[in-house]
Backbone as CSV, one residue per row, in Angstrom:
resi,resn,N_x,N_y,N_z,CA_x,CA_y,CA_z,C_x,C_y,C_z
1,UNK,139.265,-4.575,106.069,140.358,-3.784,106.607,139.777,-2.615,107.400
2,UNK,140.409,-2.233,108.361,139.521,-1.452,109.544,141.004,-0.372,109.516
3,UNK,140.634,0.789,108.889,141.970,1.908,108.679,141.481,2.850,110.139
4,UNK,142.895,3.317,110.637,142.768,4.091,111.613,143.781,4.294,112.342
5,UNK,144.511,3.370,112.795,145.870,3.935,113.898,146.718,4.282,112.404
6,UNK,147.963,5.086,113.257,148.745,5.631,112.304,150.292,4.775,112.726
7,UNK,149.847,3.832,113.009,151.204,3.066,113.593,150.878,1.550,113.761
8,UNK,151.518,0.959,114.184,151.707,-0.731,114.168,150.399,-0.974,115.216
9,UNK,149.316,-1.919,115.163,148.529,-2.494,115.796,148.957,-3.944,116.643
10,UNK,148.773,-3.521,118.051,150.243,-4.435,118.746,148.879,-5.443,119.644
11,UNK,147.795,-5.147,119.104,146.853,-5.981,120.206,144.994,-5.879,119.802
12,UNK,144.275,-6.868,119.617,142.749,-6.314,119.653,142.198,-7.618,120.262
13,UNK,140.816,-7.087,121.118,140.123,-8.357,121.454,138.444,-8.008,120.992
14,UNK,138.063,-9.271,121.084,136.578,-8.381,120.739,135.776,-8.775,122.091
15,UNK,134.852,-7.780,122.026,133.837,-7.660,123.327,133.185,-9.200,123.729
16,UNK,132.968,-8.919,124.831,132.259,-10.360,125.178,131.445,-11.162,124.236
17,UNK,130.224,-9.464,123.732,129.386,-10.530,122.644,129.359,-10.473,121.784
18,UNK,130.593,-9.754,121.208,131.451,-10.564,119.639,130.971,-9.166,118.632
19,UNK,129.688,-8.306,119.357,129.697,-6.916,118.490,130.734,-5.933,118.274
20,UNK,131.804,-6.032,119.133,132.670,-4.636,118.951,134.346,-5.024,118.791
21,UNK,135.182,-4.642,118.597,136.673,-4.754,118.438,137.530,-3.776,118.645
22,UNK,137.782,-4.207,119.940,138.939,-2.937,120.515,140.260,-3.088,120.018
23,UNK,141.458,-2.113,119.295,142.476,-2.182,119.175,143.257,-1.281,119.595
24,UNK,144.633,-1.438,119.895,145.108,-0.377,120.475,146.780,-0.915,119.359
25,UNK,147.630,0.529,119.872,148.742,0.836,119.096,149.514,1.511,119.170
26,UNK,151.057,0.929,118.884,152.040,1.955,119.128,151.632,3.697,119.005
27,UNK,150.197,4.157,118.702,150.708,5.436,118.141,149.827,5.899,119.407
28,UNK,149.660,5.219,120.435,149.346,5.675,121.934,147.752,5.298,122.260
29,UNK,147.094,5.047,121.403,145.613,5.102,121.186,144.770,3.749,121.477
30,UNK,143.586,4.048,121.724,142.881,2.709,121.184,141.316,2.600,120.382
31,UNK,141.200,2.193,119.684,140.354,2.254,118.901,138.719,1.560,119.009
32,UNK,137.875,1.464,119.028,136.445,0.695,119.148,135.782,0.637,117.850
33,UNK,135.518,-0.726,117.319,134.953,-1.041,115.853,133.663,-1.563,116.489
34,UNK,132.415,-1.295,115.271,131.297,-2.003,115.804,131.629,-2.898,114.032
35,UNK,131.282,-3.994,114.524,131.597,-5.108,113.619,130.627,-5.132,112.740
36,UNK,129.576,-5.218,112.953,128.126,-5.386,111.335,128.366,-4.285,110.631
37,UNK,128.869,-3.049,110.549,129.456,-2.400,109.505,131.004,-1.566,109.449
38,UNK,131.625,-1.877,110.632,133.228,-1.622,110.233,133.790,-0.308,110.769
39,UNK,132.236,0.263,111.638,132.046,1.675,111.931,133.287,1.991,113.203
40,UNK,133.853,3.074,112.870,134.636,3.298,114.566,133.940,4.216,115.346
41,UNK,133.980,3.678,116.475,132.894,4.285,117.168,133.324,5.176,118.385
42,UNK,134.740,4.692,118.520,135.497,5.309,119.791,137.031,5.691,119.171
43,UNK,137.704,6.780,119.494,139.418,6.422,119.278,139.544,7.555,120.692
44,UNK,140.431,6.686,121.820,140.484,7.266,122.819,142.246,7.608,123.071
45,UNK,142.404,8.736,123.356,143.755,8.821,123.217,144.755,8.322,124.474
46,UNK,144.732,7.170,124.895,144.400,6.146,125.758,146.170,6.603,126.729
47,UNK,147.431,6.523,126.069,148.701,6.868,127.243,149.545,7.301,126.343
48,UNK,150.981,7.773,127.547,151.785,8.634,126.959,152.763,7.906,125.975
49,UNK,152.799,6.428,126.032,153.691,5.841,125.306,152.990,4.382,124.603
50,UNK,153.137,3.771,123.679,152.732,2.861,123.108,152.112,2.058,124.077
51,UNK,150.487,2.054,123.724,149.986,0.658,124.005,150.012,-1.221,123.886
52,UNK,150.179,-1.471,124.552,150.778,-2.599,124.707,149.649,-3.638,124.285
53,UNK,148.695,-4.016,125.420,147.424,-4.703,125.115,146.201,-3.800,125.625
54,UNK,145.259,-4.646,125.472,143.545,-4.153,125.577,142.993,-5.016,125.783
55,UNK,142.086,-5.659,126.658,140.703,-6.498,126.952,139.744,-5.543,127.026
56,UNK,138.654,-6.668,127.507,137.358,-6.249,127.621,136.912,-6.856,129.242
57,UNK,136.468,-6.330,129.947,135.688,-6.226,130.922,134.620,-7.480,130.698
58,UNK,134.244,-8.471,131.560,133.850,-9.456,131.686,132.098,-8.826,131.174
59,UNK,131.855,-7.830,131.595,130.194,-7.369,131.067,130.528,-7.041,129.962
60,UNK,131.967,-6.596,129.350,131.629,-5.471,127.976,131.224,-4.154,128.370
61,UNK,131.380,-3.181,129.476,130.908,-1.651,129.526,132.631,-1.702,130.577
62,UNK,133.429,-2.046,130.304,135.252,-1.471,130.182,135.962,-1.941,129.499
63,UNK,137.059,-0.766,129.375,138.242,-1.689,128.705,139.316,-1.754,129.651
64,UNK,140.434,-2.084,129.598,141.384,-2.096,130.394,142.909,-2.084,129.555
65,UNK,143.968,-1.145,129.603,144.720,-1.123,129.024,145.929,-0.996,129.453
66,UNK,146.953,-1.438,128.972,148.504,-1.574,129.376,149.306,-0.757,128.689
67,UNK,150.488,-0.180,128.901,151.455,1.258,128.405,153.093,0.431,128.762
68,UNK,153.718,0.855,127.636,154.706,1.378,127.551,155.608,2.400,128.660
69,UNK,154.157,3.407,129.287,154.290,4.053,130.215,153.923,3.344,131.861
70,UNK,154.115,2.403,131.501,154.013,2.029,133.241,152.689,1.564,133.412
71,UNK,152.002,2.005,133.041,150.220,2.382,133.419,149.684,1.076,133.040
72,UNK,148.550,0.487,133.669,146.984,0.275,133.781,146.258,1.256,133.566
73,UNK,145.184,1.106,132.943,144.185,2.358,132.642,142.670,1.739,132.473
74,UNK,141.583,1.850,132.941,140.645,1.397,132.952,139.442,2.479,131.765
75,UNK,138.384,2.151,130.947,137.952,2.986,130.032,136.399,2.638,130.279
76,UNK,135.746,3.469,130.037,134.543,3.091,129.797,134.345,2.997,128.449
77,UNK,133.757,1.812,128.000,133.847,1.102,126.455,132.284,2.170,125.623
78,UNK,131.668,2.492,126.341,130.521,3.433,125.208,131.239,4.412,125.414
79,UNK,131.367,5.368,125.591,132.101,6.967,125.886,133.693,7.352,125.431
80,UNK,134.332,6.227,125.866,135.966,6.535,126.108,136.553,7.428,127.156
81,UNK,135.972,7.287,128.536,135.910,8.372,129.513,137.225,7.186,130.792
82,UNK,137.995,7.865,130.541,138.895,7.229,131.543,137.737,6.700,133.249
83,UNK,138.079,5.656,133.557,137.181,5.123,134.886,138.556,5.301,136.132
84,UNK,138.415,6.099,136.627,139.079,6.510,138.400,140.688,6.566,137.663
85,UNK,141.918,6.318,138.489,143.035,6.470,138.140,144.021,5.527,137.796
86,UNK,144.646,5.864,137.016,145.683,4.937,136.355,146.329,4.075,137.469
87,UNK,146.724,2.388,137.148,147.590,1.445,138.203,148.924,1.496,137.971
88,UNK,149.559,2.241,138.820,151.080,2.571,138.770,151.903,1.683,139.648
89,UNK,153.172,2.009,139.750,153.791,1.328,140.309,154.472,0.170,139.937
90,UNK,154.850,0.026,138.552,155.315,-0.734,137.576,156.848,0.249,137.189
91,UNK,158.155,-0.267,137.513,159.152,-0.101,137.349,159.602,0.369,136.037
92,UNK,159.079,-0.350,134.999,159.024,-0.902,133.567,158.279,-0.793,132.840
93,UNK,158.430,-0.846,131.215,157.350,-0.659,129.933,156.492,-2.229,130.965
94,UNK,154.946,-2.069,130.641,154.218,-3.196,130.816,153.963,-3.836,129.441
């Protein structure tokens, strides 16, 4: 059991090479597990309204995330440092 969001877990994928597990969650956030010991390594306070889903970047060094708020959001997966600006232009929760 991997404790940490404070709300419903609506999505996780794991990294290309199966070391890490991104989750994200209604409580706006997303989370980074390193898997051989359960460690969290990232919690990025990712948008203004529930996260929807999360992948991984075909190398594994992004994440990419979907909102409630409209948004695309791109992450850098070691840091949690937002990468350039959010993809807007979505009418609707994504």
């Amino acid at each position: 059991t991997l404790d940490g969001h404070r709300n419903w877990v609506l999505s996780v994928a794991f990294s290309p090479d199966g070391l890490k597990l991104a989750s994200c969650s209604s409580d706006c956030t997303i989370w980074v597990w390193c898997m051989d010991n359960l460690e969290q390594l990232l919690k990025i306070n990712a948008h203004q309204q529930l996260v929807t889903t999360v992948a991984w970047w075909p190398d594994g060094q992004q994440l990419v995330s979907a909102s409630w708020d409209s948004t695309v959001k791109f992450w850098d997966s070691y840091n949690g440092d937002q990468i350039g600006l959010p993809c807007t232009g979505h009418t609707d929760s994504i």
